[in-house]
N, C-alpha and C positions, 0 to 999 in steps of 0.2 A: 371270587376276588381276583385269580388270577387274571379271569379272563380282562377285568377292567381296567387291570396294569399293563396289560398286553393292548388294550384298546386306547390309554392315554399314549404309552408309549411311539403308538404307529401314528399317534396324532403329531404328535411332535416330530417324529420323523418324516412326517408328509409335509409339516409345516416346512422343515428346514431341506427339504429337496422340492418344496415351492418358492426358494430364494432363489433367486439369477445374480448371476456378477454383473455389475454396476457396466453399463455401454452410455457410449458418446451418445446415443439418442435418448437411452433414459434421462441422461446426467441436465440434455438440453431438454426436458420437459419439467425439471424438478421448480417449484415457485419460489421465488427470491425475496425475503422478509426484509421489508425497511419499516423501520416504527418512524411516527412522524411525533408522537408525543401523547401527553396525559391529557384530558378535556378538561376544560375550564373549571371543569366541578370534581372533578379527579376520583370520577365514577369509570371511566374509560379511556382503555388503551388506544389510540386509531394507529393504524398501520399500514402499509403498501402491498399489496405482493405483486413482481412484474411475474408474467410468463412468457416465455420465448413463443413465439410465432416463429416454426423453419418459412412455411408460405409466404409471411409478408415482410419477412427478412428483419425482422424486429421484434420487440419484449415491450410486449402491451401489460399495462395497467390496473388495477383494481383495489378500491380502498376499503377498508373492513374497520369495526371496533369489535371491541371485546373487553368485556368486567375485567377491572385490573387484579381481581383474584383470581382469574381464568372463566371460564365457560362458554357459549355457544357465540361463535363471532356471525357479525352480523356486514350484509354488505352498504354500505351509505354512497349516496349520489355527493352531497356537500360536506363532506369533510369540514373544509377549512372552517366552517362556523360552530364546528365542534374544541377547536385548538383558538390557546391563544395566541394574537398576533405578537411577534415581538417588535415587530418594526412599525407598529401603530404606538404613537407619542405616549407616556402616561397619562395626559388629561384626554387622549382620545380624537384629538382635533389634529394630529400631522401623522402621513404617512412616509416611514426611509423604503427605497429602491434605485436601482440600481439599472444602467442602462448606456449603449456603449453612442458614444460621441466623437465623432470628425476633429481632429485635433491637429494633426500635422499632413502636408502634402507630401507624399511617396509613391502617390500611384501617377505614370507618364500623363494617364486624362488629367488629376488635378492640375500639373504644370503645363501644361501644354492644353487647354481646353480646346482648342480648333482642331485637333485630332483627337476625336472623341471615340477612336475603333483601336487605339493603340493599346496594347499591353503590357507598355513597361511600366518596372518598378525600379524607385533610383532611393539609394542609400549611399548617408556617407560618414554609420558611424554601423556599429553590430546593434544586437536583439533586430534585427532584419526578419526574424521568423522564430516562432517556438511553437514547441510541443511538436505542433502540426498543422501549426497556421504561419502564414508571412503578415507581417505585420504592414496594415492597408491604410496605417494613419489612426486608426480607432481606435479608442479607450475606454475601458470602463469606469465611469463614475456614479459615487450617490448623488441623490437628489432627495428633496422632501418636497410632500404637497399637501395643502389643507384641502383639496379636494381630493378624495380617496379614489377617483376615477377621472383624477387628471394626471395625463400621460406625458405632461411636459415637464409642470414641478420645477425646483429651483436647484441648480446644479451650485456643490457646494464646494467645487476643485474649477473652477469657468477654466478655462482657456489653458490646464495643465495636463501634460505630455503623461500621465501618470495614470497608472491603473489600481483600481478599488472597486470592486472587489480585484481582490489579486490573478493575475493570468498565470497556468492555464486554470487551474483549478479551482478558486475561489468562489464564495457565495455569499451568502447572506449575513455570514457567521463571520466576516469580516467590517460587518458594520453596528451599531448597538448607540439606543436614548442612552443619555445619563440616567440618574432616579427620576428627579426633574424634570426629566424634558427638555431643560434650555440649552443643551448641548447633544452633541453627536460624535462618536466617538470612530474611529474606523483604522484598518489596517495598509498600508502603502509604503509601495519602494519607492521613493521620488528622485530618482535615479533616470537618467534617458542614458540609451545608445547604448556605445561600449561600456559604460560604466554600471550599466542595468544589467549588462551579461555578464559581467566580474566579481558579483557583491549580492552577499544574501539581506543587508541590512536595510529590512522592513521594520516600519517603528507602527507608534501606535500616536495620530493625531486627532486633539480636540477643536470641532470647528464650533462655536457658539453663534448659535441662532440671535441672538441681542445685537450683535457689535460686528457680524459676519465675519472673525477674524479667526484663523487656524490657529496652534500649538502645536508643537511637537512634545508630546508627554515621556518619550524614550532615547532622546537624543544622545543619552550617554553612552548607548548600549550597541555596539558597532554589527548585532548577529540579527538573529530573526528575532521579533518581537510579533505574537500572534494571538488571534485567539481570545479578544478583548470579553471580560462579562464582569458583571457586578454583586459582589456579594449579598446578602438580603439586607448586611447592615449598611451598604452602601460604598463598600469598598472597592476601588477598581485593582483583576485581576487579569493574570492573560499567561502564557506559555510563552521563556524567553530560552533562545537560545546567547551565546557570549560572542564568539568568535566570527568575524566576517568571513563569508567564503568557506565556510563549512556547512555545511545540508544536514549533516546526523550528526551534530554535536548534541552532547546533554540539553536535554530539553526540562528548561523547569519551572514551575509554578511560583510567581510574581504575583506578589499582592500590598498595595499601595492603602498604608494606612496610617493615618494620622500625617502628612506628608513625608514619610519615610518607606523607600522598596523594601520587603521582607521576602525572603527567597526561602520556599518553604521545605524545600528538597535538595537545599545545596549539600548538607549532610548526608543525603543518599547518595548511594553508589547504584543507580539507577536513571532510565532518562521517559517521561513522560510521553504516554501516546494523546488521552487528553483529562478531560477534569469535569468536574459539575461540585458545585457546594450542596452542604446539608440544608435543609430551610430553617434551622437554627444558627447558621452564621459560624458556629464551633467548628465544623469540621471541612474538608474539603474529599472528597471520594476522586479515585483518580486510576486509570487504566495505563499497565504499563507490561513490557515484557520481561518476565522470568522463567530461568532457564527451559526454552524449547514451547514457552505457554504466553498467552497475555492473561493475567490476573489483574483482580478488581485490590484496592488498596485506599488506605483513607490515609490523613495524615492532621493532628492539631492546629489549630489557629491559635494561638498565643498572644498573638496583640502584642503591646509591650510590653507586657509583664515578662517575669523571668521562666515561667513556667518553661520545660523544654517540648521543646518542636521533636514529636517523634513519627514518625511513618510504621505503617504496620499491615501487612499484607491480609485482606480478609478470607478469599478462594483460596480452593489447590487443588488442582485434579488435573488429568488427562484430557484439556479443553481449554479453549479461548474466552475471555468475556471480550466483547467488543466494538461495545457502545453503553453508555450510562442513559435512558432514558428518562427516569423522575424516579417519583416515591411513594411509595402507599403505605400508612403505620409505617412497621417498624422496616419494611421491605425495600427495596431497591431492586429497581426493574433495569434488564440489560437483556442485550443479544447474545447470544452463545452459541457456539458451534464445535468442533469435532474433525478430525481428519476423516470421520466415515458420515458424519449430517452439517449441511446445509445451515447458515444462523436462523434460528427460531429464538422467539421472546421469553424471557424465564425472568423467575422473581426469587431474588435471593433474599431471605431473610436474615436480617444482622443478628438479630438475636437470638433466635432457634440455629440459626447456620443450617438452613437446609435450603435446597433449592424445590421451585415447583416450575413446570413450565408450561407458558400461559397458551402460547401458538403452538400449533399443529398441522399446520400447510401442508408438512412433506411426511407426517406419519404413514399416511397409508402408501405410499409408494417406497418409503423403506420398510416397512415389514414384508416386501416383496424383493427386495435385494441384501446381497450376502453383504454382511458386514468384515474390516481387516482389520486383521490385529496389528496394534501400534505396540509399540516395545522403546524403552529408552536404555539409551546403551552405555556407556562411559570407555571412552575409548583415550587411550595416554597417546599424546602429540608424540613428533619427535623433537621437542624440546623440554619435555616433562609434565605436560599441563594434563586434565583431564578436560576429555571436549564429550560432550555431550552429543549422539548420532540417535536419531528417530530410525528404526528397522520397521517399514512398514509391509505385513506379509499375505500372501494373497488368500481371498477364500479358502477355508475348509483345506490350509493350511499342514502338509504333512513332511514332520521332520525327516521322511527317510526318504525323500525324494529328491533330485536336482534341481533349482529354481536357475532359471537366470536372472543376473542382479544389476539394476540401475544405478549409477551414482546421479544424485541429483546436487547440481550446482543451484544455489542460491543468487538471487541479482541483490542489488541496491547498489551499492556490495553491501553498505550497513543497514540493510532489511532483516528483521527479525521471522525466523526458522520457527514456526510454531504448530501449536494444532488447527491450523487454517484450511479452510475450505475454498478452492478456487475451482471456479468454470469453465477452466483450461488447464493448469497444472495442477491437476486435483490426482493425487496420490492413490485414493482409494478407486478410482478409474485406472490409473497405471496400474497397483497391484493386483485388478480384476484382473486382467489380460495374461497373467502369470509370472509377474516379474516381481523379487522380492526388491523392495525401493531403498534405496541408504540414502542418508538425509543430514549432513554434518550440520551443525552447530559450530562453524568453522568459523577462525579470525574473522573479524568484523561486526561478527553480529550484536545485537544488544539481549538484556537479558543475562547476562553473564560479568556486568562492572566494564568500567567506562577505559579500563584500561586494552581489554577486551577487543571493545566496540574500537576503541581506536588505531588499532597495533596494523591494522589490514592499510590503512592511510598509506600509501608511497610504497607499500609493499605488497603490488597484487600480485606478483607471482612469487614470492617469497614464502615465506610461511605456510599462508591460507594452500598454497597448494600441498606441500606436505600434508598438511593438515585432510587434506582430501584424500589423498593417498592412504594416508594413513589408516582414514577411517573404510575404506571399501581393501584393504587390504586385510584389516581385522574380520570384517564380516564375511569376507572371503575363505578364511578358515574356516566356516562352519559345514557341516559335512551335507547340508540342504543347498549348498550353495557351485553351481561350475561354475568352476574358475574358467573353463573357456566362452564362456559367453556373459562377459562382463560388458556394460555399456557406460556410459556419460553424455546427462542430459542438462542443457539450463538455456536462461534466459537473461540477456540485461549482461548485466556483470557474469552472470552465469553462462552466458552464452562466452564471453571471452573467455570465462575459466579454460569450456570445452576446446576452445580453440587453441587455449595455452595448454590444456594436457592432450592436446595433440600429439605435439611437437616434443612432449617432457615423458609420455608413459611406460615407454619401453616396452611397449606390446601388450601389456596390463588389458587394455579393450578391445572390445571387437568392432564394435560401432559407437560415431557418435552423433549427436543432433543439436546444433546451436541456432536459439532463436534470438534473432537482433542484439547481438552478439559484437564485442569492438574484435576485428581483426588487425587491426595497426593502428597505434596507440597515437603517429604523428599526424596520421590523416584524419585523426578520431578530436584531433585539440585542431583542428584547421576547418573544420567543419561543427561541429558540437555546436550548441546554442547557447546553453548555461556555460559559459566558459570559466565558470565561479567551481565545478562540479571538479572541472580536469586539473583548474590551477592550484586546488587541493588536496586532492588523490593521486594526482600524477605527480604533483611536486614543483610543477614549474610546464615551461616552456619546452617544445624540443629544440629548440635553439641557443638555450641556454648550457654554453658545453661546458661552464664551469661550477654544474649545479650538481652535484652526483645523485642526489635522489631523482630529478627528471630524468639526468641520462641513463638510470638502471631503468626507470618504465621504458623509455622508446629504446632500449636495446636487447637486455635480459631479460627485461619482462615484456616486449611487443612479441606477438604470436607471431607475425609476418618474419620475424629475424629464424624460427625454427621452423622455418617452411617445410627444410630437406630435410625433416624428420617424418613429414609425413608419411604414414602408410597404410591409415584406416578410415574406412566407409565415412561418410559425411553428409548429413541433412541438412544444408542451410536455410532457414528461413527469414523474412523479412519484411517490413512494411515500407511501402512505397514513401508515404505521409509520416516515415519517423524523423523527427528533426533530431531528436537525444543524441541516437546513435544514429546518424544516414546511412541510408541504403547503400554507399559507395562500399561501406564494411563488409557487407555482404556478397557484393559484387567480388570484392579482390578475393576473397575468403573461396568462393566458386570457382573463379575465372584460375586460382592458382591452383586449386584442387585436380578441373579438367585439364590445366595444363600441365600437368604431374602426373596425367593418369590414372588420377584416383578414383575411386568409384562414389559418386557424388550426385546429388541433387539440392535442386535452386526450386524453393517454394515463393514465390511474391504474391503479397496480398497490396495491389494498387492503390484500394482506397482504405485502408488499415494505417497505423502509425505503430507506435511502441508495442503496443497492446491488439488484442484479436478481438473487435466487438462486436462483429453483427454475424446472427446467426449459423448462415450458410457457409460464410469464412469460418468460423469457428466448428464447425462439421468439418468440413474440407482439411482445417488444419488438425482436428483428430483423425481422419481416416491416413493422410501422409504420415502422422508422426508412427502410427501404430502399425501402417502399413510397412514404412521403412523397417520398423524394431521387429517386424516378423520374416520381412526378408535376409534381414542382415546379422542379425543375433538369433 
């Protein structure tokens, strides 16, 4: 007997010293799950998985099904005649799409057609360019066609300066039949120029196929209106925000019935990521963040009666849910993921409350890597609050050792801190490399009450930074932790954090690395694209000198005013193609660094924007971040 305890024993110890710490090469081989939806018979899950190509500098393709109870997936050529279309009419005879249309002159050739080699572009109002494109005249508009292979179809916006689906990101999900069919319902800012760059306020209009005449269905409502769908009883619903010129205001569930908006989550203290209805019409299922996590959540339909409207969180656990895909019996199918796995498909059952999960893409490639332990910490502000810090700590994990410790800055700034899995600031890749990761739940975020989410508004270097401090200073007493080889990392908003605890840390770090990052907040509102983003966060104008909340961002709160504080290592990086934050941020952030002596590096990714997406940039930007953090920490 002994011997057979002594023989499982060395199995399990051969198992777990056949685990490797998670590397930028594994991480860019793991397969990327997007569920496309249930089949028309709702026998099968179909699904995506991309996989990175380093070779052809790209994330090729492959589409799979699989029994929505789980088992053996299968690869399919035609997908799409497995799913239902939504954008084919009820009776089957009109199809909606979407396609971009020549609308305004701005490019030199259109005014000027006898010089057909010139390159200018002439504006004379803003939205000049977003995201990471210059705007070339073209729009995206729907169309419909009764021939389902005709590619002209009837544009349903003719000769309007306005996009639908919505730029940059928008799709398909911004347009929807009525029940009927005799209408079309879609989402649009009908805003041009300056006034497109100052205002979040997208409505939600009805164009009717009978009479070709438009509506506006949310005219009242000055914030975002998004996200249109219909309930099975016939209801129109959609995701409203209130406030013009706020991006992460409360986001919540609108549903139009009987001619009257019901707001079904205005009683929550909570703000909506998105929704799907029950196919009974009762209920509405709905993903949102609490504290440090996104959980799944349902919430009553009431109608008019007086019955109360209540919300009620169904998950909990140390994980994301992150898409609501359908329904099978009593189950509810989503994506879930982990700060140590990649989203794979699970089926949660509402009535048993267990989960099961359906994909398995990336199983066999983590039971060959170490997994890190996540820990939630409760760390007191210096204003008395308890904030919530994720310690993420590295393989096989030993308390009587020195780690050096990361603080990681958060962007949005009102982006939600969760157990997210990302293919660039992927935690459980930092903490392979030996670094234990601190991870606030700092002012701003959501998931913690709206007063929360809001308090970071007008005050980015206020608070939120305490708040950082705060929390890498608690985790810093722990006796696994040197205190001389502390760092601070982020991106976005988090990239200015690092730039702001530059200037503010009093020697607290050793190194830091900011990615597309604001380093002056006046050059940041003079350039910016959504000028809707700065005139609400920042407060105002820098010009404005009798505004005192603008003039504390461009003065006490711009990084560039605590230049001469600098005195520690600096990685900056950046995208050529970022319009959010311009590359001039990064420029001055470097160009002051070397001129001050500091010891500093300038990473530029030319054809990149906000974001790192094609393969070899994305190698490239893990071997400098990791390279830096081993030369300098």
């Amino acid at each position: 007997m002994k011997k057979y305890i002594f023989l499982i024993f060395s199995m399990i110890s051969m198992s777990t010293l056949a685990q490797e710490n998670l590397t930028p090469e594994t991480l860019w081989q793991l397969g990327r799950v997007t569920p496309l939806g249930i089949s028309k018979d709702g026998k099968l899950l179909i699904y995506k998985v991309g996989t990175p190509s380093i070779e052809e500098n790209r994330i090729n393709s492959k589409y799979y099904t699989i029994p929505v109870q789980g088992g053996n997936a299968t690869l399919v050529e035609d997908y799409k005649s497995l799913l239902a279309d939504k954008n084919i009419s009820p009776d089957g005879k009109l199809l909606l799409f979407s396609k971009e249309v020549k609308v305004e002159k701005l490019l030199g050739k259109d005014l000027y057609p006898e010089l057909s080699k010139t390159t200018a572009q002439v504006y004379t109002s803003l939205d000049y360019r977003h995201w990471d494109t210059w705007n070339d005249g073209t729009h995206n508009h729907v169309f419909y066609s009764e021939n389902k292979k005709d590619a002209v179809g009837i544009d349903i916006m003719p000769n309007e300066p306005y996009d639908a689906p919505q730029k940059p990101f928008g799709g398909d999900e911004d347009y929807i039949w009525s029940p009927d069919g005799t209408k079309i319902i879609y989402v649009c800012k009908k805003k041009v120029g300056t006034a497109y760059a100052t205002s979040t306020n997208t409505d939600l209009y009805e164009y009717d196929l009978t009479t070709k005449t438009t509506k506006n269905l949310t005219e009242s409502n000055l914030g975002y209106d998004t996200h249109p769908t219909f309930s099975p009883n016939g209801d129109l619903s959609w995701l409203q925000m209130k406030r013009d010129g706020y991006e992460a205001d409360k986001n919540d569930i609108m549903v139009r019935h009987k001619g009257l908006d019901i707001n079904l989550t205005a009683g929550w203290d909570g703000t909506v990521d998105s929704f799907t209805w029950s196919t009974d019409g009762k209920k509405v299922f709905f993903i949102a963040p609490m504290k440090g996590t996104k959980q799944l959540f349902e919430v009553n339909f009431p109608g008019l009666t007086k019955i109360a409207v209540r919300v009620t969180q169904l998950t909990d656990g140390d994980f994301d849910v992150n898409a609501i895909i359908g329904f099978s019996g009593t189950s509810v199918l989503v994506t879930r993921n982990d700060m140590n796995h990649a989203p794979e498909i699970y089926s949660y059952d509402l009535a048993k409350k267990n989960w099961k999960q359906i994909t398995k893409v990336n199983d066999e490639a983590y039971a060959k890597i170490a997994s890190c332990r996540t820990e939630k910490r409760w760390v007191t502000t210096t204003d008395g609050k308890k904030m919530l810090v994720w310690v993420i700590l590295p393989p096989n994990f030993d308390n009587t050792k020195k780690y050096p410790a990361l603080l990681y800055c958060q962007g949005g700034p009102q982006s939600a801190l969760t157990q997210s899995y990302s293919f660039r600031w992927n935690f459980q890749l930092m903490a392979s490399q030996g670094y234990v990761i601190v991870a606030p739940n700092r002012r701003g975020m959501p998931g913690h009450g709206t007063a929360w989410n809001e308090q970071i508004s007008g005050d980015w270097g206020g608070q939120v930074m305490d708040d950082y401090l705060a929390a890498i200073d608690d985790v810093a007493e722990e006796s696994y932790i040197d205190k001389e080889r502390l760092g601070a990392v982020g991106a976005s908003y988090g990239g200015y954090s690092v730039f702001q605890l530059a200037g503010i840390h009093k020697n607290r770090f050793k190194t830091f690395i900011s990615h597309c990052g604001i380093f002056n907040t006046e050059s940041m509102y003079g350039t910016t694209e959504e000028v809707f983003f700065t005139n609400w966060d920042s407060g105002g104008a820098y010009w404005e000198k009798d505004n005192a909340k603008a003039q504390k961002t461009y003065n006490e709160f711009n990084p560039i005013k605590s230049i001469n504080n600098w005195n520690t290592p600096i990685l900056i990086i950046q995208g050529e193609k970022d319009y959010r934050v311009p590359i001039g941020q990064g420029q001055e952030a470097f160009q002051a660094a070397q001129l001050k002596g500091i010891k500093s590096k300038f990473l530029l990714f030319p054809d990149e924007n906000h974001w790192v997406l094609k393969p070899q940039n994305a190698l490239v930007w893990q071997s400098e971040f990791f390279g830096w953090l081993k030369e300098t920490l």
